[in-house]
Each structure stands twice: as structure tokens, then as C-alpha cells.
DOFI-971088 format. One line per field, with one value per residue (C-alpha): residue number from 0; x negated, y, z negated. Coordinates in steps of 0.1 Angstrom, whole numbers. Layout:
// DOFI-971088
pos <- NUM:...
east <- X:...
north <- Y:...
up <- Z:...
// end
This chain:
// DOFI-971088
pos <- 0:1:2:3:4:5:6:7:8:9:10:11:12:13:14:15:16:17:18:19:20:21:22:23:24:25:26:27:28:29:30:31:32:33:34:35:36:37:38:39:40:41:42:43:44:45:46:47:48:49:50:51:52:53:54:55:56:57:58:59:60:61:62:63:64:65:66:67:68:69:70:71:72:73:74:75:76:77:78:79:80:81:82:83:84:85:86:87:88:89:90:91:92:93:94:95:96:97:98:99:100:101:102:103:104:105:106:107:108:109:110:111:112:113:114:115:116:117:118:119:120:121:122:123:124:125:126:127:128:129:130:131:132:133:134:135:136:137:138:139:140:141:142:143:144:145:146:147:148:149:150:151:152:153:154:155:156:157:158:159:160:161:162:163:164:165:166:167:168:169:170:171:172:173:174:175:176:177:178:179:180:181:182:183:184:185:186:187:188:189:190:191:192:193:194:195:196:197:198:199:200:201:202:203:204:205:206:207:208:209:210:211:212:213:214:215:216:217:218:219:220:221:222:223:224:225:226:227:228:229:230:231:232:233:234:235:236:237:238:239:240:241:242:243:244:245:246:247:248:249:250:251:252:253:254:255:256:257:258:259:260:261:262:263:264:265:266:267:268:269:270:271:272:273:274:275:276:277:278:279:280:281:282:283:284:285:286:287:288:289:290:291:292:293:294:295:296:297:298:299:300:301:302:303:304:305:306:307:308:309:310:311:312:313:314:315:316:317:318:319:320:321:322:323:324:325:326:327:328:329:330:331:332:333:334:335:336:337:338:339:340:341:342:343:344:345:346:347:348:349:350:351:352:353:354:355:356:357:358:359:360:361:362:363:364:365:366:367:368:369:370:371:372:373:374:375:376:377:378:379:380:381:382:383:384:385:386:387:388:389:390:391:392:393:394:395:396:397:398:399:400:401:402:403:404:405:406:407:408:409:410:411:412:413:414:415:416:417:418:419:420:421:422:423:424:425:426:427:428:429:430:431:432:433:434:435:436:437:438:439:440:441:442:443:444:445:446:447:448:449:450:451:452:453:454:455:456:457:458:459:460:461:462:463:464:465:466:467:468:469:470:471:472:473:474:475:476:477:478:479:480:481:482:483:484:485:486:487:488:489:490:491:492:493:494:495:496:497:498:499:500:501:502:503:504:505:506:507:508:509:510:511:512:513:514:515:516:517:518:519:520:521:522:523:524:525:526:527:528:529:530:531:532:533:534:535:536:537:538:539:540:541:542:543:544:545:546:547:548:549:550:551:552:553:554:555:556:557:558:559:560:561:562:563:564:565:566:567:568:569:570:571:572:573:574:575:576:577:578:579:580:581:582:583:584:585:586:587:588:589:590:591:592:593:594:595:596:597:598:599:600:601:602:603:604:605:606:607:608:609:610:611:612:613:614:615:616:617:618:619:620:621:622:623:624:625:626:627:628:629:630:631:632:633:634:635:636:637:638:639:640:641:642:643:644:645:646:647:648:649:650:651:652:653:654:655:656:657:658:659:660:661:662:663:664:665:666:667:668:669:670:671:672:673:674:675:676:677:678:679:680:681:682:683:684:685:686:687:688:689:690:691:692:693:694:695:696:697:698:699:700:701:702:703:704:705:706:707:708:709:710:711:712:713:714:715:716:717:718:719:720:721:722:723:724:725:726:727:728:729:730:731:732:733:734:735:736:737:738:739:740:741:742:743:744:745:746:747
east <- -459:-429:-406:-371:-345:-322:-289:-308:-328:-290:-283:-310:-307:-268:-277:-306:-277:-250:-275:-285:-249:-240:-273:-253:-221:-240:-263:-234:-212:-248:-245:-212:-218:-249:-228:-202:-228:-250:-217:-210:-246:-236:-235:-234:-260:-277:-276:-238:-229:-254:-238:-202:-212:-230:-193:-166:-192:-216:-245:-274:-290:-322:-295:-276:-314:-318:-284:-289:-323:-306:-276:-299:-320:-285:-286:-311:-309:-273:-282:-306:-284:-271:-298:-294:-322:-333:-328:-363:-373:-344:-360:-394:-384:-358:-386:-416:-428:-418:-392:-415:-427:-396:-386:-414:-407:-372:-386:-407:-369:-355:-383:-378:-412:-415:-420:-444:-459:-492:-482:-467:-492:-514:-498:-490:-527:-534:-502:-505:-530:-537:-515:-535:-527:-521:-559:-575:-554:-567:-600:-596:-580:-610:-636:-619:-615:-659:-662:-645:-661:-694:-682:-688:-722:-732:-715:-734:-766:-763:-753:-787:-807:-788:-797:-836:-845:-825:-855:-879:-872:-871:-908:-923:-908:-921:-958:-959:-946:-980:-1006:-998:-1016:-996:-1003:-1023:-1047:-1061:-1065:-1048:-1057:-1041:-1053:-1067:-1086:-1061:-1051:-1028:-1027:-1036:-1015:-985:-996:-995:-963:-945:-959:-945:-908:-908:-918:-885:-864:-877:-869:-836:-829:-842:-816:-785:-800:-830:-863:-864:-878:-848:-811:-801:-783:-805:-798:-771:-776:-767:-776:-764:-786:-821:-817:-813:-846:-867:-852:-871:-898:-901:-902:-925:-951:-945:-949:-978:-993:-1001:-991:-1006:-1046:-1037:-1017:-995:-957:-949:-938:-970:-997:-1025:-1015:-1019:-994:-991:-967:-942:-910:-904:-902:-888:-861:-862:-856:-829:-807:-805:-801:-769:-754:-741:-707:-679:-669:-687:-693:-713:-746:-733:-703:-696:-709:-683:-665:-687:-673:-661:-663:-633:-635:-602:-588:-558:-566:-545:-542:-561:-532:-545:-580:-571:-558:-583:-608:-590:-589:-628:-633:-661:-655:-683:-662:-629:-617:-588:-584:-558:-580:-558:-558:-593:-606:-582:-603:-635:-622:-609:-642:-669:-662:-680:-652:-653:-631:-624:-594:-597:-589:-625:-643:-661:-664:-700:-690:-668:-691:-713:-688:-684:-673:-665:-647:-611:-605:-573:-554:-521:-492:-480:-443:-432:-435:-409:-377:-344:-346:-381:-383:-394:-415:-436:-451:-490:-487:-515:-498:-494:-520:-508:-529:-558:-557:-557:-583:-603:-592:-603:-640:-647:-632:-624:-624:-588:-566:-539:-525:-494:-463:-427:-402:-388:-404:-377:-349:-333:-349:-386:-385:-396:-429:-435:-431:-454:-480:-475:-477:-509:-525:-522:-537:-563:-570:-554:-526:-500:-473:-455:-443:-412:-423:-400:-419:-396:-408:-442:-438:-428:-395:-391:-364:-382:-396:-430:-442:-470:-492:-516:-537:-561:-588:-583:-621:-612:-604:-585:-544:-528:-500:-474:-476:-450:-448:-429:-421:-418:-422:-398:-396:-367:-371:-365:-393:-418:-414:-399:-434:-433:-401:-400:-428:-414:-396:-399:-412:-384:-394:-386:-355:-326:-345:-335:-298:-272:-276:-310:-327:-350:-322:-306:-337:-338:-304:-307:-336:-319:-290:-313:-333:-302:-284:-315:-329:-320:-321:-349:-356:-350:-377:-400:-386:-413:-409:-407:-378:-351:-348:-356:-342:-323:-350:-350:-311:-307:-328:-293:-280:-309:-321:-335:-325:-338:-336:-369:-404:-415:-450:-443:-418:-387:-395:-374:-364:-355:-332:-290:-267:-257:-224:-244:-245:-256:-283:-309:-347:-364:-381:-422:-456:-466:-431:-437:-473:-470:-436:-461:-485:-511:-537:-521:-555:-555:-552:-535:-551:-524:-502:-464:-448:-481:-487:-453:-458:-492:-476:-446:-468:-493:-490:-484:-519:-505:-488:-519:-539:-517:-516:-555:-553:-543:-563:-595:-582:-576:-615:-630:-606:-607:-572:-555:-528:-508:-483:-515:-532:-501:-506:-542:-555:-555:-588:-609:-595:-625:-640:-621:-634:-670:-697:-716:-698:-724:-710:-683:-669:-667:-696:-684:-684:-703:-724:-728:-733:-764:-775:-773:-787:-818:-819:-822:-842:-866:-869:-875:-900:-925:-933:-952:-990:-1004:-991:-989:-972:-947:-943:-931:-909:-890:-889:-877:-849:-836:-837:-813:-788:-793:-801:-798:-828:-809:-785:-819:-830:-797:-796:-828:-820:-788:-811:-833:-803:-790:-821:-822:-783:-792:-826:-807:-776:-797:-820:-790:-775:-805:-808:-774:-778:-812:-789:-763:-785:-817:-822:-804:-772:-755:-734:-697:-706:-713:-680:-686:-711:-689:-702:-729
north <- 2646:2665:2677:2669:2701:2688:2683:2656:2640:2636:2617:2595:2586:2580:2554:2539:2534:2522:2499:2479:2478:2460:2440:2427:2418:2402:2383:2370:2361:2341:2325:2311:2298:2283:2262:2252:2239:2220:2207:2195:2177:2153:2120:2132:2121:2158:2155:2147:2177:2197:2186:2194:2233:2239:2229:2239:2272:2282:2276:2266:2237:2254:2283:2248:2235:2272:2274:2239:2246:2278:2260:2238:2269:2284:2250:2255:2295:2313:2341:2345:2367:2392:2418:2415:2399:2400:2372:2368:2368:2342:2319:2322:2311:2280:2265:2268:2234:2219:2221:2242:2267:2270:2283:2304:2319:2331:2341:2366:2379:2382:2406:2427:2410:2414:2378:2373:2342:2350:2352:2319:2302:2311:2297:2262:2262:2265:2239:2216:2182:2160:2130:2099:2063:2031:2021:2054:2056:2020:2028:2058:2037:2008:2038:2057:2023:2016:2052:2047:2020:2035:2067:2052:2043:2074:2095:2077:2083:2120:2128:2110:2129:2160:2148:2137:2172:2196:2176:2177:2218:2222:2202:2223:2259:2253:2240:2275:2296:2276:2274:2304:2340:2358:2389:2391:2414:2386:2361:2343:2310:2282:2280:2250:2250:2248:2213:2191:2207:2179:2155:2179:2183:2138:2137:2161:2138:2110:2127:2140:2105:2092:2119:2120:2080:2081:2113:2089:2067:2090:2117:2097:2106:2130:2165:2186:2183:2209:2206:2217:2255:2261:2284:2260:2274:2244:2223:2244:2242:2206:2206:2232:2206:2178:2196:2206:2169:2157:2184:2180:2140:2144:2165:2192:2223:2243:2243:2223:2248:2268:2272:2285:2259:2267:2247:2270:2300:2288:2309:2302:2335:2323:2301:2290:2250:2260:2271:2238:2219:2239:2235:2199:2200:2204:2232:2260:2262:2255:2292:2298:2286:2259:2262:2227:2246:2260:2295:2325:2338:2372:2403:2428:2466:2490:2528:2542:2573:2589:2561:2572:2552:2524:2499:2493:2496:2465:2445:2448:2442:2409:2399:2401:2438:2456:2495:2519:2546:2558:2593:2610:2649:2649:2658:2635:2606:2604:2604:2578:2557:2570:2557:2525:2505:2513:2522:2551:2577:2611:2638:2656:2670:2648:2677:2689:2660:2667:2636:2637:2627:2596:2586:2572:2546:2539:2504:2494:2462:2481:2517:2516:2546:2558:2581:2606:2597:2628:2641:2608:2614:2622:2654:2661:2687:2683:2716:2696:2678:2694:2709:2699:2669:2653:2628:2612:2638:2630:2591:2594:2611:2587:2558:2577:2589:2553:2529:2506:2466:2472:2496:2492:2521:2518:2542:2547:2531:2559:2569:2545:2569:2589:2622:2603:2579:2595:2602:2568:2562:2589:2577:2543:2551:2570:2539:2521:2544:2544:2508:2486:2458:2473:2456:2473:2455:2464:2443:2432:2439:2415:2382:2390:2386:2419:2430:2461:2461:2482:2482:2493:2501:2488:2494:2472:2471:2451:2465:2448:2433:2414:2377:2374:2378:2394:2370:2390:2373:2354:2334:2299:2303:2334:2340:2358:2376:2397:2427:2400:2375:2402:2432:2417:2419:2451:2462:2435:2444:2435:2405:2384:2351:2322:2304:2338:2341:2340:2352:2389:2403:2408:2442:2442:2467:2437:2413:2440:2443:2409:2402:2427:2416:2383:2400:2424:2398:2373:2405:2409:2379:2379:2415:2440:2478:2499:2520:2544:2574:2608:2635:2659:2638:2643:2669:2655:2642:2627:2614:2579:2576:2549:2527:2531:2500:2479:2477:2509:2548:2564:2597:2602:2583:2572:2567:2534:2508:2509:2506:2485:2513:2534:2506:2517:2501:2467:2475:2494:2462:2475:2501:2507:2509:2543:2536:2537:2544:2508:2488:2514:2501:2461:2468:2483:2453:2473:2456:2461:2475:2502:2540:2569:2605:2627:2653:2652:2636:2629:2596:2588:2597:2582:2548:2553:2566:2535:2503:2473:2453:2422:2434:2446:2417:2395:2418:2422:2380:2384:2409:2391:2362:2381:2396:2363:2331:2315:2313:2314:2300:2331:2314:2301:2334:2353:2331:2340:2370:2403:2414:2407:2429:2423:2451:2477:2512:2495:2503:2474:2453:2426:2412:2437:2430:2391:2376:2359:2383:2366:2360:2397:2404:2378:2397:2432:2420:2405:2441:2461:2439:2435:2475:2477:2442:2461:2486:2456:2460:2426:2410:2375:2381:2404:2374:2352:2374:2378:2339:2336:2363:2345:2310:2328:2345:2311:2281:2261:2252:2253:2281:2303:2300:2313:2338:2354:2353:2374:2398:2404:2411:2435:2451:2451:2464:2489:2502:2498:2517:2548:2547:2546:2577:2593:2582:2593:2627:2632:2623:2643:2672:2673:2709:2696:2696:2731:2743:2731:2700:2673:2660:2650:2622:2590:2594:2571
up <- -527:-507:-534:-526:-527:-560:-542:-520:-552:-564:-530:-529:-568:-561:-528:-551:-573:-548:-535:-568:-575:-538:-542:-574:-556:-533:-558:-574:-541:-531:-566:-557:-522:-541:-567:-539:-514:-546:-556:-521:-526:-555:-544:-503:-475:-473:-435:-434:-452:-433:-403:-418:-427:-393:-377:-402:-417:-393:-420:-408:-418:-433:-449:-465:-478:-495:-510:-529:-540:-555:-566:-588:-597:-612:-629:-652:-657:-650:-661:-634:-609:-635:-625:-586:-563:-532:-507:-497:-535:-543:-513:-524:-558:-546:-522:-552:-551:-588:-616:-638:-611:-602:-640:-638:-608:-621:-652:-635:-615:-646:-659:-625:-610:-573:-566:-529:-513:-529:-563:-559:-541:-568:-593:-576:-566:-603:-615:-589:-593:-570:-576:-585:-570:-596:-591:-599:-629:-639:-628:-658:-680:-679:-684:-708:-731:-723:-736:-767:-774:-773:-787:-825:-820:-801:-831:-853:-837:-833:-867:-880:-850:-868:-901:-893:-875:-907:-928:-900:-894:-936:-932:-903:-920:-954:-934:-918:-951:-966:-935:-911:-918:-935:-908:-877:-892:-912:-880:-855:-865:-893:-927:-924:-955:-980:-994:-982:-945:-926:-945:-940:-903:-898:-918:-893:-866:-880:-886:-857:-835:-849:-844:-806:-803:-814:-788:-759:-766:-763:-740:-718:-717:-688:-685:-676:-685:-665:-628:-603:-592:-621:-656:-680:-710:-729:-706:-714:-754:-753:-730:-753:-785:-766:-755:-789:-807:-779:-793:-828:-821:-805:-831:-806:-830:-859:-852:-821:-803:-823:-824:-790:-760:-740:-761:-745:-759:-791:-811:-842:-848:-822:-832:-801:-812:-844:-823:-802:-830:-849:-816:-828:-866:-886:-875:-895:-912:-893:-898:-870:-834:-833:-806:-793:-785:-748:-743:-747:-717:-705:-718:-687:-696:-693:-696:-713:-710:-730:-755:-784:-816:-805:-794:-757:-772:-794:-773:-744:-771:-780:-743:-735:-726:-739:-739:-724:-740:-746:-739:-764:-763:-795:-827:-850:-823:-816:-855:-861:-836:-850:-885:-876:-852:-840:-802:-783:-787:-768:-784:-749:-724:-692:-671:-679:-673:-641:-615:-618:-653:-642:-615:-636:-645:-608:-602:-635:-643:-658:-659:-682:-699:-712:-700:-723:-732:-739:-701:-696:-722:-708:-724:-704:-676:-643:-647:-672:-639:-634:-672:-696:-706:-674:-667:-637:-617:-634:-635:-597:-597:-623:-598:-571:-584:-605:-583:-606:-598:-613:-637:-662:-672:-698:-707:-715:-698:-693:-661:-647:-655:-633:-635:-632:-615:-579:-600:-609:-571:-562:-583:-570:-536:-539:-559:-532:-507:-529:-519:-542:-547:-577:-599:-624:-650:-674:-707:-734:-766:-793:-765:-778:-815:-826:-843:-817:-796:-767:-727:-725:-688:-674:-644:-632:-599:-590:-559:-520:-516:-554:-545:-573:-575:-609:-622:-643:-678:-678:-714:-710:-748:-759:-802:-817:-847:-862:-894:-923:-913:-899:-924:-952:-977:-968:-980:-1010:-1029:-1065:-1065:-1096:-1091:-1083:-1114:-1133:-1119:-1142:-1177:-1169:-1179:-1150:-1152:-1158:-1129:-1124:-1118:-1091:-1075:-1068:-1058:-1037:-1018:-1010:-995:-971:-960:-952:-935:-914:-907:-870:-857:-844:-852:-818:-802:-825:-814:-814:-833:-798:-784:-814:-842:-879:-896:-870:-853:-868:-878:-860:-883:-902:-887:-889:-927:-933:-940:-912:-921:-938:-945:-979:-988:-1007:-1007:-1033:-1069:-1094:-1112:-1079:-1070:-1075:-1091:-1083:-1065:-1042:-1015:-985:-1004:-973:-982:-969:-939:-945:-922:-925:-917:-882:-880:-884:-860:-837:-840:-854:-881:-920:-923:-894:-910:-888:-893:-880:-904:-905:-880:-862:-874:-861:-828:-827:-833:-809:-780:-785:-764:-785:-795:-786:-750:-742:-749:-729:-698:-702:-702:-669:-658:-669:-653:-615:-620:-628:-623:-660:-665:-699:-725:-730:-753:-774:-773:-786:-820:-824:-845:-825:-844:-872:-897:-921:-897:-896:-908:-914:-881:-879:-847:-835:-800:-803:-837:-826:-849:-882:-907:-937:-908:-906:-941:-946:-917:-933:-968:-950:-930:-959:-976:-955:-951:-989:-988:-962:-988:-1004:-989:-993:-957:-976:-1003:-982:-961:-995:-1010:-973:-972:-1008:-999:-964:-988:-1012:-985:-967:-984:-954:-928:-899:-906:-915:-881:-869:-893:-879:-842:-856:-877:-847:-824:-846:-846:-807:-804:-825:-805:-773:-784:-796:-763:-740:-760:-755:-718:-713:-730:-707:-672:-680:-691:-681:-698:-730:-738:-737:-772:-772:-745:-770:-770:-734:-750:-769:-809:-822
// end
């Protein structure tokens, strides 16, 4: 970048300046000509006043169409012009093609959005339907009343096909606990010889030839349910269930063909058709997805560099990313994401990461990463540009090496100040030689749910060859909460019960506690705690005074909320709680759960650099969405749970920490237990005591079956996670790894 002398860096932020203020005046003088010619509209022929501001004006017809559209714009939002916009913005949004894109559309101004043709089109192409005519929506009407009339009956049928193949499964797992070898070393064949086998074996026939008539009738008797050409995994468990009944009807399994779909291999180890039939039996608690259920969006994989706390981490996480590793080079930082889940951290400086290094990672689906706010402060140097804490330099060059499908990299909003904000346009500008499309976005925290009054930066690009278009996330209503409502069990931790209330003296410390609590939470019931500022950026203890005004003393932390007995005196009205480490976290939108491993004011900074969970989930929404076309309900998701917090600190994280957790724990009891069964020698009495142990974690047929396919993918993760390590460590050195590199590898 050229480096502009000072004295014209002044100039050009003075006409930068001079131009947004003119861009105002002229907004607003556009806002009036707006309302005049709209109110010109009410009631008028459009082409007679039209005609009357060509002649009397010299406004075009087409100029006349615009000004309406914006006059009625101005209708619904007049706060619309207050920031300034551009004329070609302010026409793109008055000719969007309804009522709500329109709102959405301004929304987007109003957040400082650049607003192009694309974006738009995008969204109408997702808003828009096809309008029907009166006889397709009777046509709909008729099928949707056949429908429900056969919808009772059909629900009737499937839950007794449910019910039939939970007693069929129990039947057909309890005939092989009894007739299968209880190892391969004492045979391949079926045990024939005990009693009761072959009336077990015509009983399961039976079952099984009225559980397969009864699926005929709701799913027909064909061979395939699946679309020709298509992966519909859906499609090839509800062929393996039939498959499955037709052999167990048939009585081709056991000694006539084993357990496996292929009758000629004659498997009796397999549980192929146990499988088969388990697709169609009750399913397991409600807790957790049903296998009737459609399949989970893919997870994408992002790389993360500068990734701090963990906020962006989070929030990704939430938003269907799956991390191949994230790289932190503050000591403090990266053990608090070591402590907190189990991603593949790398305690490392960027700047020494050679490209070979990020290579590996070319192409990924997200390379994301965080600016350090301390290079962005008004008290912040210009020399501080190239030091070690400037990672601009070095996320261009991670763009450059990986090639990402597309970034988002978050920071301060203070790179739009005056002494930065040529950076930010520097860095911009050489994003987009790099070959891709950029927005940056200037995001409100508090419209996201938090009680934080603060703009967060982001900067998102997605790559030219990606089809998709990113679409700001623009939230149609935004959630807000203020201190009282979001914070307020965190700073009243000892108020008596409201049926208590009363039974202590007036001047009782008890009694001022609690009169003191209602007044706090009534004073600050609708306002929001300003920024978190860093310890770097103001001297203590004046760092958080500000917290003065808005329900706390902001002068120091405390390590716990107020006590009863440190509470003052009752005259003491507008007493001020002492700001704590957690009210900074849940303001933050971290987890109550999530721990911070920094000393003094480190904690502090780690929660004021980080990038709100919740922002970052969003964002990631929409980043997800340009990479794959599933489009989302932001103001749904918002409401959502940003994480399991059952799983924080703990390492096991099945399908990245999204498997139900009781789930997860029947998985790890039949883990262990099955490492200390297989010191038992006999093979079948091994094999009883394992089956007594998955009936008591699982008393359930079906849920047993599940329960297994999660044990043995645990089992897999685990194996593959350990071989990649170790395939990693051998690619990256081939001679083994050199003393004072193994930070380079993400931690097992």
C-alpha cells in the first residue's frame, strides 16, 4: 500500500468527511421531494401528475415513479435517511418488488449495507412464489381435505407396524443371544441343537409375515423406495426394513442364511436385518432425532486463526462448521479453548506458520480469524502496523496460500475511525484482488439478544467461481434484552423467596437486600452495559467507570456477587453492585459454563476482544447458506441454544458435540464396560454379560440397536482421529518431528 504523507491523510479524511455530511443534505432534501411527489399521488391519475411535473418541474416521468416509491418507503421507516444514502442504493431499494423486500432492503441501509442488484435479486428469487390461480388453489384444497382423511388411518397403521417390529426385533435379538456362537472360534454355524430353536425360528416367521403385510399396505410392495439416480438415505432404510421382513417371513435366516442381507453369505455374525428392522420400530426417546427424521445438514470445515476465547469458535460451531484446527499464539487464550471442547487447538504465532503448513488446508470450506483490537483504539499508533500484533498481513497471506471457498474474519469497530480506517481499505482492496466478492458488515450486538451496547466488525467474502451470493443478516425482528432481564440472577443471588417476604424486620439486612433488588432491577430494566473495554486501552481502575451509570461499580471486579451482609444501609438507594467476571461473560454471550484461563486483567480482555457466540452464528448462517443454498430462519435460530453446555470441559464430542448427551453417556458406560467384560475368557459367557449390560443402560429393543451403531462410531472417531494425527505428524515430518515444533500439530 502507498503510504500517504500525513498532511494529505488529514485531507482525504476531511473530504471523506465533507462528503458524508453533503451526502446527508442531500439524502434528506431527496426525502422531501419524496413526500411532496407521494403526496401529490393520493387520490391523482399517476400519469396526470407525471405529466404536470415533466411541464411545471422538469422531472421525468421515471424520476416521478422513483420518488413515490421512496415517498412510500419513508412511509413505513423515517428514520431511513438519517445516515445518508446513495441514490443508486435508494433506487434499488424503492423498485424491490414487495412490501417486505422492500423493509428489508432498508434495513440493510440502515446497518450501512451496500445494497446491489444481486443481493436483491437474491433475495426476491428466494421471497417470491409463483402466484397460484383460483383452480390450483381448489385443486390443493380438495387434496389436502383426501389427505386428511386418510391421515388417521395411515397413523394408525404405522404406529402398530412400529409396535409389531419393537416385539419382532425383541424376538429375533433374544433368538440370537440363545442360538448364535458365542465367538467365531467355536463355528460359524447356529446352534441348532438346543431346544426350542426351531419353534423360535417359525414364530419369527410368523411375526414377521404380519408386520410385512401391513407395510404393503402403507408403503406398496416394490423393491426400491428410492428415486432413481438420487442418495436418499431415507429411501434405502425403508428398503433394507423391507428387505429385511421379506427374509425373516420367509424364514430364510439363522441356519437358512444368517443375519446379513445377502442370504448366501450366510452370516450369522452380521446385523444387517437386525438393522432393517430397527429402522421401523419405535424409535428412541424423543430426546433425540428420530431415524424417520430428515438427515442433518452436512457439516462444512473452517480453519481459524487468531481464535481467542472461543466466541467465533462457538458460534461457527452452532452454524454447521466443523473445525480442522484452530490457531491461538496467547498462552492464556489457547488453554482456555483446550479446557472448554474438544477442538484441535494449536498453541502457535501465525507469523511462523510456513505456507507449506496452510497449504494443506487449501480449499477449505471457511478460513475465519480475528483482528486484534488493540492495534484499532483511538489511542493506537500507526507504527503498530507490521508489529507482532498485526495480523492483517498475515490473513492475506492465509487467504492467499488456502484459498478459501470464503473468509470471515471479525474485529473492532474501531478500524472505522479516523486514524484506521485507510487500513481497513487496504485490506479490503487486496481481498479482492485476491479473487473474491467482500462485504463488511458493522453489527449491532444488543439486536442479537445481548445486553451490550457495542458494533462489532465483520468481514466476510465469499470466492468468484462460488455460485452462491452472501446476504447480510438482516433479522426482521430483532430480540432485545437490556441488564435487568439478562443479568439480573447474576447480580441477585439472595433474594428471599416472595412468599417470605415481609417476615423479616425493616431494618433487617435481609429485608434491605431485598428492597434493594427491586429497585435495581426496576432502574435497569431497559438499558444496556457499553462496550467491554481492554485493559491496554484505559488505565485501571478507570477502565470500566463507565459501568457507573449502568447498574454496576465499574471500578473493580469482584469474584462473587453481593452478599446480604455486604449490602449498606437502606438509605443507600442507588448502592451499585461490583461488577463480576461472569455478568462480562453471559454479556458477551458466552456459555454460564465457559471458564477463562488468563491472570489479572487477562480474562477481561479475552472477553472484550472475542466476537459474540451468537453474532457469529448468525453471520456463519449466512455464510453456510452462500456455500450451499439451504437458507435459514435467522430470527428462529437466534432463540436456539448456542451449544450444548452439558459438554463443556468433558472430551468426548460425537458428531462435533451434536449427539444427545445421555445418548453419549450409555455410549461411554457400554465402552468401558465392554473393555473390562473382554477380560472374561469363555467367548459365551463374555457375550451374556455384554448383553445383560446394554439391557440395563438400555432397556429398550430398538434404542439398543441404536445404541450400538453409536458405540461403534465412537470407536471408529476415535481410531480415525489418532491415525490422522499420526498421518499428519508423518507429512509434516517425515524425519519426526523436530524439539519445540509440536505446537505446529492441533492437540489430541
Amino acid at each position: 500500500m502507498t503510504e500517504e504523507k500525513p498532511k494529505a491523510k488529514k485531507k482525504s479524511v476531511n473530504d471523506a468527511k465533507a462528503l458524508k455530511n453533503a451526502m446527508g443534505r442531500f439524502a434528506k432534501e431527496l426525502g422531501v421531494a419524496a413526500e411532496i411527489v407521494n403526496r401529490m399521488h393520493l387520490g391523482k391519475d399517476p400519469t396526470a401528475v407525471e405529466t404536470l411535473l415533466a411541464v411545471k418541474a422538469g422531472v421525468t416521468p421515471d424520476d416521478t415513479r422513483f420518488l413515490n416509491a421512496l415517498g412510500e418507503l419513508l412511509q413505513l421507516d423515517s428514520e431511513l435517511l438519517d445516515n445518508g444514502a446513495s441514490p443508486e442504493t435508494l433506487q434499488l431499494v424503492s423498485q424491490a418488488s414487495d412490501e417486505d423486500l422492500r423493509a428489508f432492503a432498508a434495513r440493510a441501509v440502515k446497518l450501512g449495507v451496500a445494497v446491489s442488484t444481486a443481493k436483491i435479486q437474491r433475495v426476491e428469487s428466494r421471497r417470491m412464489m409463483p402466484e397460484e390461480s383460483h383452480e390450483e388453489k381448489a385443486a390443493q384444497a380438495r387434496w389436502a381435505s383426501l389427505q386428511s382423511f386418510a391421515a388417521t388411518h395411515t397413523i394408525v397403521l404405522l404406529h402398530r407396524i412400529e409396535t409389531r417390529a419393537e416385539s419382532l426385533l425383541a424376538a429375533v435379538e433374544k433368538f440370537m443371544l440363545r442360538f448364535v456362537p458365542g465367538d467365531p472360534q467355536i463355528g460359524f454355524a447356529m446352534e441348532t441343537h438346543r431346544p426350542g430353536y426351531f419353534q423360535a425360528h417359525t414364530d419369527i416367521a410368523a411375526s414377521a409375515g404380519e408386520v410385512l403385510a401391513d407395510f404393503d399396505v402403507i408403503f406398496g410392495s416394490r423393491d426400491s423406495f428410492t428415486v432413481s439416480g438420487s442418495d436418499d438415505p431415507e429411501g434405502v432404510s425403508l428398503q433394507n426394513s423391507r428387505h429385511a421382513l421379506t427374509r425373516f417371513a420367509s424364514g430364510k435366516f439363522g441356519h437358512q442364511g444368517g443375519f446379513a442381507f445377502d442370504a448366501a453369505d450366510e452370516d450369522v455374525f452380521s446385523a444387517d436385518l437386525v438393522e432393517g428392522l430397527a429402522y421401523i420400530s419405535t424409535q428412541r426417546s424423543p430426546r433425540t432425532p428420530s431415524a424417520l427424521s430428515a438427515p442433518r445438514l452436512p457439516n462444512l470445515q473452517v480453519l481459524e486463526l487468531g481464535a481467542g476465547a472461543g466466541g467465533q469458535a462457538i458460534g461457527l460451531m452452532a452454524a454447521g462448521f466443523r473445525h480442522v484446527a484452530l490457531y491461538e499464539w496467547i498462552q492464556p487464550r489457547a488453554d482456555t479453548l483446550k479446557a472448554n471442547w474438544d477442538w484441535p487447538v494449536a498453541h502457535v504465532d501465525l507469523k511462523k506458520v510456513p505456507d507449506s503448513t496452510l497449504s494443506q488446508y487449501n480449499g477449505i470450506d471457511l478460513l475465519a480469524g480475528g483482528i486484534p483490537s488493540a492495534m484499532f483504539t483511538p489511542q493506537a499508533k500507526l507504527s503498530h502496523r507490521g508489529s507482532e500484533n498485526d495480523l492483517i498481513p498475515e490473513l492475506l497471506r492465509a487467504v492467499r496460500v488456502v484459498n478459501p471457498r470464503a473468509f470471515m474474519f471479525e474485529g473492532s469497530d474501531g478500524m472505522t475511525l479516523e486514524p484506521h480506517f485507510d487500513y481497513l481499505a487496504y485490506f479490503k482492496s487486496h481481498l479482492r484482488e485476491l479473487g473474491y466478492v467482500v462485504d463488511i458488515l458493522n453489527l449491532q450486538t444488543s439486536d442479537y439478544g445481548l445486553p451490550l451496547d457495542e458494533h462489532r466488525l465483520v468481514i466476510v467474502g465469499i470466492r468468484n467461481d462460488e455460485q452462491g451470493t452472501f446476504i447480510p443478516p438482516i433479522l426482521e425482528n430483532p430480540i432485545r434484552r437490556f441488564i435487568s432481564g439478562a443479568l439480573g440472577d447474576l447480580v441477585v443471588r439472595h433474594e428471599s423467596p416472595l412468599e417470605l417476604r415481609g417476615t423479616f424486620g425493616a431494618k433487617s439486612a435481609q429485608h434491605q437486600y431485598d428492597a434493594w433488588a427491586d429497585r435495581w432491577r426496576e432502574r435497569f430494566k431497559d438499558k444496556l452495559l457499553p462496550r467491554i473495554p481492554r485493559e491496554g486501552t484505559e488505565k485501571r481502575p478507570d477502565r470500566l467507570e463507565n459501568y457507573n451509570m449502568e447498574g454496576f461499580q465499574g471500578g473493580r471486579l469482584a469474584t462473587e456477587a453481593t452478599k446480604v451482609e455486604d449490602f449498606p444501609n437502606d438509605s443507600d438507594t442507588y448502592y451499585l453492585p461490583i461488577l463480576t467476571q461472569a455478568v462480562l461473560s453471559r454479556a458477551r454471550g458466552f456459555p454460564d459454563g465457559w471458564t477463562f484461563h488468563g491472570e489479572g486483567g487477562g480474562n477481561v480482555d479475552m472477553i472484550a476482544d472475542a466476537l459474540s457466540p451468537i453474532v457469529a452464528k448468525i453471520v456463519g448462517l449466512q455464510v453456510y447458506s452462500a456455500l450451499t443454498g439451504v437458507s435459514f430462519d435467522l430470527d428462529a435460530a437466534i432463540s436456539e441454544p448456542i451449544i450444548n453446555e452439558f459438554w463443556i470441559g468433558k472430551k468426548l464430542r460425537l458428531n462435533a458435540g451434536s449427539e444427545e448427551h445421555h445418548i453419549l453417556t450409555q455410549a461411554e458406560v457400554m465402552i468401558r464396560g465392554a473393555d473390562f467384560l473382554s477380560r472374561i475368557s469363555d467367548p459365551k459367557a463374555r457375550r451374556i454379560k455384554l448383553q445383560e449390560l446394554i439391557e440395563d443402560v438400555e432397556p429398550t429393543a430398538p434404542r439398543r440397536t441404536y445404541l450400538r451403531k453409536v458405540v461403534d462410531r465412537i470407536r471408529f472417531e476415535r481410531e480415525l482421529k489418532d491415525a490422522e494425527d499420526a498421518a499428519r505428524a508423518e507429512r509434516l515430518f517425515p524425519n519426526g518431528v523436530p524439539e519445540g515444533t509440536e505446537d505446529w500439530l492441533p492437540e489430541t
